[in-house]
N, C-alpha and C positions, 0 to 999 in steps of 0.2 A: 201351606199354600194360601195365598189370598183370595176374600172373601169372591169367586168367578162371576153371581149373580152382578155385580158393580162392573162388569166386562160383557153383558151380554144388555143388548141392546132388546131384543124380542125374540122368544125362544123361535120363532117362523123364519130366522136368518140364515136357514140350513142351506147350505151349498154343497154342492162335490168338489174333490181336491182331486188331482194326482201326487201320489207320492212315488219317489224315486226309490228305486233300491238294484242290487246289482243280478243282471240275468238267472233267471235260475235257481235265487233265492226268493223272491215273492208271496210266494207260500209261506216261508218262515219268518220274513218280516212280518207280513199281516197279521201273523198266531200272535209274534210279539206282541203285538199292538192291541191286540183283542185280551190278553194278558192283563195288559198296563189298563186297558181301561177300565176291567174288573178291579184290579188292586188298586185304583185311584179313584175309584167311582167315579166316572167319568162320562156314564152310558147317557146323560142327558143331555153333554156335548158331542160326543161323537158316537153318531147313531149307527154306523154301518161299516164296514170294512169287507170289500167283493175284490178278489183276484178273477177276472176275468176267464176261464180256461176252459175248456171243451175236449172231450173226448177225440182223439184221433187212434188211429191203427197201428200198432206196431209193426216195422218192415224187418224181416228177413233181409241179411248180407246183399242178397241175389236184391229185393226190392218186394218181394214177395209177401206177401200181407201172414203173420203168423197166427193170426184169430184172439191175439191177447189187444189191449189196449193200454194206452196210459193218457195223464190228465197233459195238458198244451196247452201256456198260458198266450191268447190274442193280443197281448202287448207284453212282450219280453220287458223286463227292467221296470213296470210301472204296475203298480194297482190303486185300488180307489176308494175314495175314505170320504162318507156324507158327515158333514159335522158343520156346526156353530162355532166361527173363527173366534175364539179369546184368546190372550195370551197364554193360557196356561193350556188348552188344547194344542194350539199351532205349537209351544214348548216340548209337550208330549210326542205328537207325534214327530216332531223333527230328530227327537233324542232317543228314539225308539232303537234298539239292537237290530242292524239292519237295513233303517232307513238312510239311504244319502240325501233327501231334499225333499221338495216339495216343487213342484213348475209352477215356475209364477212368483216366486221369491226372488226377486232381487238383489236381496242380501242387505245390508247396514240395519238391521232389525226390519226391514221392510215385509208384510203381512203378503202371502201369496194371494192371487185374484181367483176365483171359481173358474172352474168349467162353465160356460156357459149351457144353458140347457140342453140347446138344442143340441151340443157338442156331446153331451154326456148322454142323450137319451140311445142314439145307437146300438151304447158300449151296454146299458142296462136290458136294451130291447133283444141284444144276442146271448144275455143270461136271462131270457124270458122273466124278467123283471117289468111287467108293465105297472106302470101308476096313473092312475084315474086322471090326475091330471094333463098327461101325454094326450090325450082324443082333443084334447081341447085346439090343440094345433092343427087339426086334420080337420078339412071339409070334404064333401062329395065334389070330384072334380079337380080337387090337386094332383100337380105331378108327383109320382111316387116310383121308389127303386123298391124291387123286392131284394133283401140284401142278407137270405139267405134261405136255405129248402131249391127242391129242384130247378125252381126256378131262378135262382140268386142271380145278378144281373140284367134283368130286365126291368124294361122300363115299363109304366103306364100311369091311368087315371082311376084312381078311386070311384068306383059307382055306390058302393052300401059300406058300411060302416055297422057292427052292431056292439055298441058299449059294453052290450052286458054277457057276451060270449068272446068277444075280442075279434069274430070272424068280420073278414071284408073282402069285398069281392072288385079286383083292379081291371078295368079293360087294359091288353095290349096287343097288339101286332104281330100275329104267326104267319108265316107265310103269305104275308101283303092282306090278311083279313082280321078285321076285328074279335079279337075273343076275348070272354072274359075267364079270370080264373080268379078260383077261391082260396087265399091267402091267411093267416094269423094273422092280429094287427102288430104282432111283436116282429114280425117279417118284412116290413115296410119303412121306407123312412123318406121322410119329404125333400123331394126336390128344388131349384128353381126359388128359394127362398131367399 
C-alpha cells in the first residue's frame, strides 16, 4: 500500500460517510469493516464505524408484546463510518465484504462528499453520542424539536442549556400555556436553520 500520510491532507479532515449495504445485513458489514481496519492498520483513518439501532419489542402472531426484545437498525440498508477520505480508506471501505457503496459517489473514481454536520448530528444524538462540539450550534432561544423520549415531536425554545450535564430545559405549548420541560441535550435537534 502506498505511502497514506502523502494522501492526507490534515489529520482534522474527519468527516462521516454513509455506507450502503443490503437490508438486514448492516451489522455484518460493519464487523467486516471493523475487521479490515484492524488487519490493515487503518484505525488512524477510519476512526468509527456506528450501525444505528435501538432496542424494540418483540410482537407475538396476535401483536402482543412477548417480553423478549431484539436490536432495529433506524436506517435499513445504511450505517456510518467517521474517517479521513484517502484513497486507500475510500478503497477499503468500498471493497469491504458486504458493502454496496458509499452515497455521495458518483462513480468514474469520483471520492464520495460527507454528511454534513448538521445532517449527521441527529443520527449520533439517537445513539446518545454527544460531542462537545454539537452545544456550539445551540443558543438559548432557538427553535428546537424534541426527537425522541415522551415527548418526541414536540416543538419549542430552548431556555437553559447546561454543557456539562447535557440537561436543558425547552419551553413549549400544552394546552395553549407556556410550560417548560426538562429534556437531554441528545433529545433535541434544531429547527428553522
Amino acid at each position: 500500500m502506498a505511502d497514506m500520510n502523502s494522501n492526507v491532507q490534515n489529520l482534522g479532515d474527519k468527516a462521516w460517510y454513509i455506507v450502503t449495504t443490503y437490508s438486514k445485513n448492516e451489522q455484518k458489514a460493519a464487523e467486516n469493516l471493523k475487521r479490515r481496519i484492524e488487519t490493515m492498520g487503518m484505525q488512524k483513518y477510519i476512526l468509527r464505524v456506528i450501525v444505528a439501532e435501538h432496542e424494540v419489542p418483540v410482537l407475538a402472531k396476535d401483536g402482543t408484546p412477548t417480553g423478549e426484545t431484539k436490536m432495529e437498525n433506524y436506517y435499513p440498508g445504511y450505517f456510518f463510518v467517521e474517517m479521513i477520505m484517502t484513497d486507500e480508506s475510500w478503497y477499503m471501505v468500498r471493497n469491504t465484504p458486504g458493502v454496496t457503496g458509499i452515497v455521495g459517489s458518483s462513480g468514474g473514481g469520483q471520492k464520495p462528499c460527507p454528511v454534513p454536520r448538521e445532517q449527521i448530528e441527529p443520527v449520533l444524538k439517537r445513539m446518545k453520542m454527544v460531542e462537545e462540539s454539537m452545544y456550539d450550534r445551540y443558543k438559548i432561544g432557538d427553535s428546537v424539536k424534541i426527537i425522541h423520549g415522551a415527548l418526541e415531536g414536540t416543538y419549542g425554545e430552548i431556555a437553559s442549556i447546561d454543557r456539562t450535564t447535557g440537561a436543558c430545559t425547552v419551553n413549549t405549548v400544552f394546552f395553549g400555556r407556556a410550560t417548560p420541560v426538562d429534556v437531554e441535550f441528545s433529545e433535541i435537534e434544531k429547527v428553522g436553520d
